[in-house]
N, C-alpha and C positions, 0 to 999 in steps of 0.2 A: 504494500500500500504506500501510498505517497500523496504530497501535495504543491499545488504552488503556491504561494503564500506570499500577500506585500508585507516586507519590513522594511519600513524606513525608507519608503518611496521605488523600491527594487522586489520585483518581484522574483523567488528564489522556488525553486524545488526542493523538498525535504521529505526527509527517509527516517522513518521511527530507528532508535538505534544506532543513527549516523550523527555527525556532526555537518554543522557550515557554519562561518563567517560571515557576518552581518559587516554593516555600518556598527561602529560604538552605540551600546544601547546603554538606558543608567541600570543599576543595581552593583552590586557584590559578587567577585567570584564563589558560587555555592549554591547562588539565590536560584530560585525558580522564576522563569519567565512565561508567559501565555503570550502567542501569535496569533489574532484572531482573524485577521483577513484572509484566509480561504477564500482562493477562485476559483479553483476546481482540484477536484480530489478523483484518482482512480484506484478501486478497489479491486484486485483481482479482475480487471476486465470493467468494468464498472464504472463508465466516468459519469460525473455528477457536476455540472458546471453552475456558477452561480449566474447572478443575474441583478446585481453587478458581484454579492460575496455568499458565501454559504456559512451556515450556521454549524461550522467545523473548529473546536477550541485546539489549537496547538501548542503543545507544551513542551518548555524543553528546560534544562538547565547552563548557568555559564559557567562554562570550563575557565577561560581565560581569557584577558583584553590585552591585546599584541597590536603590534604596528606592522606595515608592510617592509616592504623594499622601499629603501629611496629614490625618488626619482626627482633627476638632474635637469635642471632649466637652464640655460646658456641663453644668453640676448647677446648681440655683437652688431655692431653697428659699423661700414668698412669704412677706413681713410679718420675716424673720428677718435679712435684709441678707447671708445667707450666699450664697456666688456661689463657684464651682471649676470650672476649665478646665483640659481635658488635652489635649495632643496627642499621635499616634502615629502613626510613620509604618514600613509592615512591610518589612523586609528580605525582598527575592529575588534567584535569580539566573538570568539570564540564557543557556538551553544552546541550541546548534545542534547537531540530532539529524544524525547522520550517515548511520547504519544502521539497520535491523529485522530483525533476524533473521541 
């Protein structure tokens, strides 16, 4: 069984059992978190699609909030000597989905 589900503006696939990485959500590593936007869920064959969400509570727990890879911005401007480097690196967090439904 499985779902897709909006967090946080992204809509993601989730597997009871499995983990994904979100955007940074709030809570405590340990806490219990519930995903309630449900768009469609298939059951053994079974899809169920909402209209716009279904009435599916998703529950997971958070393992840990990590950061990504950095990623390097260069700006360079020719003949002016002007040269600007950014980096950023995004916060997520890490859930182990428990349940569907």
């Amino acid at each position: 069984m499985y779902a897709i589900v909006d967090i946080a503006g992204k809509q993601t696939k989730v597997e009871a059992d499995k983990f994904v990485y979100t955007h940074k959500l709030a809570g405590n590593v340990g806490d219990s978190v519930e995903l309630g936007n449900a768009l469609l869920t298939d059951d053994n064959g079974t899809i169920s699609i909402g209209a716009p969400t279904l009435d599916v509570k998703v529950t997971g727990t958070i393992l840990a909030h990590v950061k990504s890879d950095k990623v390097l911005v260069f700006k360079k401007k020719r003949r002016k000597g002007h040269r600007k480097l950014n980096g950023h690196r995004q916060d997520y967090t890490k859930v182990q989905i428990n349940s569907i439904g």
